[in-house]
N, C-alpha and C positions, 0 to 999 in steps of 0.2 A: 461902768464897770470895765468895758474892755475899752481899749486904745484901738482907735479908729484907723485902719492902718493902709486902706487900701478904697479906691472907686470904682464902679462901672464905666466904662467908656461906652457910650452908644454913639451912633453913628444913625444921622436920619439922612435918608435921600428922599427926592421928590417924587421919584417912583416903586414903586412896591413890587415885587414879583410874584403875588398870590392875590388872589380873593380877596381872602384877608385884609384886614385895613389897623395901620400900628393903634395904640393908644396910649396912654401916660397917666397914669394917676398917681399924685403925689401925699404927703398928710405927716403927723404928727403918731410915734406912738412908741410904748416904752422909752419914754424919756430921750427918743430919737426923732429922725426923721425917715421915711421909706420916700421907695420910690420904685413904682412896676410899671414896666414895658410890658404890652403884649398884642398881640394879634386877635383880629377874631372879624365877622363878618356885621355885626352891627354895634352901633356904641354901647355899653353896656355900664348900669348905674350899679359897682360894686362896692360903695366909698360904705355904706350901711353894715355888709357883710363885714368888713374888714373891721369897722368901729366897732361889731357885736364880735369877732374872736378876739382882737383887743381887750376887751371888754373883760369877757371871762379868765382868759390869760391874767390879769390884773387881779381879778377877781380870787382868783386861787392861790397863786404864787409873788404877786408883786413885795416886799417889804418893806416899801414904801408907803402902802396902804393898810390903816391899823385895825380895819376890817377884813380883811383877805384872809384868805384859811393860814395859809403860813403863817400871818403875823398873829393868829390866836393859838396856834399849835407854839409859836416862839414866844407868847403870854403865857406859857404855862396850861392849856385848853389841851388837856388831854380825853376827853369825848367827844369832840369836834369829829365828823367823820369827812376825810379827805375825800374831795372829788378826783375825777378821772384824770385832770389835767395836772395836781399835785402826785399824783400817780404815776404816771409815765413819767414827770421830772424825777422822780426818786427812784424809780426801777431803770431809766437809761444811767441816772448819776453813781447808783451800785453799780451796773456794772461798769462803767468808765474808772472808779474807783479800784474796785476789782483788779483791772486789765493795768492800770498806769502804777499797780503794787502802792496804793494809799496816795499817792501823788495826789490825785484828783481829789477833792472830798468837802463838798459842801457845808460840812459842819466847822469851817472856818470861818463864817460870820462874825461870831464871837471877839477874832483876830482882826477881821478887813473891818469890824466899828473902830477897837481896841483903835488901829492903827491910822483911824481917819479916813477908811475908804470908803464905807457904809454910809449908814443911816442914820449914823449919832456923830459928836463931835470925838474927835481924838483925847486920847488918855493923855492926861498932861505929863504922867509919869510912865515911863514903860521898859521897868530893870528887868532882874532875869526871875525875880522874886515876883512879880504880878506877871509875866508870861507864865512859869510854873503854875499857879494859882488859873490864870484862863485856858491852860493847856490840859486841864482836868474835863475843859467842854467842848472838848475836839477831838472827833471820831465816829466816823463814821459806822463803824460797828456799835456802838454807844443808841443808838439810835433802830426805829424794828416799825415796820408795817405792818398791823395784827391782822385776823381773817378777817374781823372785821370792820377795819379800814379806821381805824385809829392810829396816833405814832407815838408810840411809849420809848421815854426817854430814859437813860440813866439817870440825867439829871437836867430838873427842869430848867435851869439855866444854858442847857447845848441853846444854839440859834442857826437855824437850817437857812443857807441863802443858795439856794437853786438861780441864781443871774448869770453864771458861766455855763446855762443850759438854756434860761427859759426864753431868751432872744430867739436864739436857733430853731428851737421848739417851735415857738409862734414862727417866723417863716416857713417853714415847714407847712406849720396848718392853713397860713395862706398860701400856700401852691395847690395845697388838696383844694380848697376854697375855687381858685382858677381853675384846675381839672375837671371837680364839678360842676362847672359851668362851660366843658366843652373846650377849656382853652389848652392848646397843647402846646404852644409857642410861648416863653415869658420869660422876664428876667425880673428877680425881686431884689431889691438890695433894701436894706433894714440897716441902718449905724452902721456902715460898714461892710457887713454880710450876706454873702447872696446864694440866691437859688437860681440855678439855670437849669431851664428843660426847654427839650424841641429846637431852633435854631433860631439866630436874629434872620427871619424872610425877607427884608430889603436888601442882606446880601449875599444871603442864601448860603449862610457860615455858620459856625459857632458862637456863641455869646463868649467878646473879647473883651477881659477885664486884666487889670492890673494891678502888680503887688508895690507898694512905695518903699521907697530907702529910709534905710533908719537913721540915715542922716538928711534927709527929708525937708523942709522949713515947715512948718506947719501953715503957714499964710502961701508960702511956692513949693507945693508936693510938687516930689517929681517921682518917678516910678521905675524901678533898676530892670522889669520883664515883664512881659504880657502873657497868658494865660489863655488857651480856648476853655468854653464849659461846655459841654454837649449832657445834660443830664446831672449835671453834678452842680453839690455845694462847694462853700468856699469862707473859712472863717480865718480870723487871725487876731493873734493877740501879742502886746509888747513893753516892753517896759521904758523905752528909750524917752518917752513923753508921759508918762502916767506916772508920777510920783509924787511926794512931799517931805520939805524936808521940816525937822522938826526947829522950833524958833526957838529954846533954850538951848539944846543940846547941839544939835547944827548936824544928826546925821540923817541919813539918805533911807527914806523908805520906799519899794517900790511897791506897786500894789498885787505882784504876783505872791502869794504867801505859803510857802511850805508846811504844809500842812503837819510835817513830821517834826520838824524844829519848833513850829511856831513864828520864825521867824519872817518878818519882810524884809527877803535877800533877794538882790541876782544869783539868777546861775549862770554859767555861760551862753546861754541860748539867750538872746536878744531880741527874738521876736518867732512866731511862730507861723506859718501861713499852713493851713489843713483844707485839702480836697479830700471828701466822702459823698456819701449817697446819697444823706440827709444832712441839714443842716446844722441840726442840733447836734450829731456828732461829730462832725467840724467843730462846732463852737466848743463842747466839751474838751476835745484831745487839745482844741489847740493852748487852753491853760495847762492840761496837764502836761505838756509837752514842756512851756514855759519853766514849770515847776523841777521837772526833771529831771532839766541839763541833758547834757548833745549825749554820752555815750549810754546812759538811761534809755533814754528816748529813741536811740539807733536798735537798740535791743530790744524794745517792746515792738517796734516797728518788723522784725523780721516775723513776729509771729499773728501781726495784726494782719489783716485782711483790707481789703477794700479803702485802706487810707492814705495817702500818698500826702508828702511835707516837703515845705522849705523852709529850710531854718536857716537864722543867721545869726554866728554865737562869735565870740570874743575866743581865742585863741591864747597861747601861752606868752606871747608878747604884747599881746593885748591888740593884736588886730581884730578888724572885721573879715569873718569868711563867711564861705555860703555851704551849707550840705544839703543834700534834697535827693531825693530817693529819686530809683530809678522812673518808676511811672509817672514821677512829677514830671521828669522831664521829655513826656512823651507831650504832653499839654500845652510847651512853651512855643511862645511866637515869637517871629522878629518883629 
């Protein structure tokens, strides 16, 4: 779903300055790969835990799996009653929806198949006559979580894809995962996106990651700044490598989709990098951001709280700039 945009740079030395002793566990999950750094005082077997919230996370919301609650609620399974974890996907995506004025909005599924970014093959044809016709199932108000926990649709054809949420989500619930076991030191990175809390103890700093250029080689990333984390997430999303283009027609689709047009266009925002508290709203703003375009995006931001960005959009000659709020750039290293 999202464009990989960015890595952790860890840094091991041969000696530790705490108790503590690092460790590394690697693995497979949501159609990525993770990888967590942490501290703690004896080795500890957490690869089970991580497989069983995996697990459920897949279980509720993956659409990929044609047993998961979503994919029976996007069957048309209007008695299914949603679990906890389809729940909090839908009440964080209201209100990111809410907050980015319909930018954000999960009930584009319909669109990212339509367009070949989903789960199904692309639409051979896609005039302005079958967008109208798919853009009757796009909308987030269209859509209602009853008291008791069912989700009645306008029309059973919407298709709800929660993926520009449920990554984030799931890192998220592996850091509690770490906490509850005592660990307060850790760096998770998930496809891309990370969670930092507590400090890297071998150098007794912030966890230093980095954001890549979007002119980048994808086989030789190189990285235009580095980032301290102290407590914070860190998500990012782009278009500059994510697209397709079509083989009759020959134009350019990217996979960020406007939910209000229907269309898969750029906007001038080229790539999105979001530090917040949690992960899952990193991963959230930072499509909607995408979506948005830079003086959008600069405006919802004065009145958001707690989210600091850098963007980098295309300009009226068609250059690349850089914009980033003031707190982002309290975070940056040389």
């Amino acid at each position: 779903m999202k464009n990989l945009l960015y890595t952790f740079l860890l840094v091991f030395i041969s000696c530790t300055r705490s108790h503590e002793t690092p460790h590394l566990v690697q693995g497979d999950a949501f159609g990525t790969t993770y990888s967590i750094k942490f501290y703690s005082e004896n080795k500890m077997n957490i690869e089970k835990a991580i497989d069983s919230i995996v697990y459920q996370i897949n279980r509720s919301v993956s659409t990929y799996q044609s047993n998961s609650v979503i994919s029976k609620v996007n069957n048309g399974d209007s008695t299914i009653k949603v679990d906890q974890i389809f729940i909090d996907n839908y009440t964080i995506s209201k209100e990111v929806h809410k907050v980015s004025q319909g930018y954000f909005d999960p009930t584009v599924g319909v669109l990212r198949n339509a367009y070949g970014f989903g789960d199904t093959d692309a639409l051979k044809i896609m005039d302005q006559k079958i967008l109208d016709s798919l853009m009757v199932f796009v909308g987030f108000d269209k859509i209602e979580l009853t008291d008791d926990n069912t989700i009645r649709k306008e029309h059973s054809q919407i298709y709800i894809d929660f993926n520009a949420v449920a990554k984030g989500y799931g890192i998220d619930r592996l850091g509690d995962l770490l906490k509850d076991h005592g660990i307060s030191n850790f760096l998770i990175e998930l496809g891309g996106e990370i969670l930092a809390k507590g400090i890297n103890l071998e150098l007794n700093k912030e966890w230093l990651v980095g954001i890549e250029s979007v002119e980048s080689d994808i086989d030789d990333r190189a990285y235009v700044t580095k980032v301290a984390l102290l407590d914070r997430a860190m998500a990012s999303s782009g278009n500059y490598r994510k697209f397709r283009i079509d083989p009759i027609t020959g134009e350019k689709y990217v996979h960020t989709i406007n939910p209000l047009t229907g269309k898969a266009e750029k906007s001038d925002v080229t790539s999105a990098t979001v530090l917040a508290s949690t992960c899952v709203y990193a991963d959230a703003y930072a499509t909607a951001f995408m979506a948005m375009g830079l003086e959008l995006s600069k405006e919802v931001l004065r009145d958001l709280k707690g989210v600091e960005v850098y963007l980098t959009y295309t300009d009226q000659d068609m250059n690349q700039q850089v914009y980033m709020t003031n707190g982002f750039k309290s975070y940056l290293r040389e």
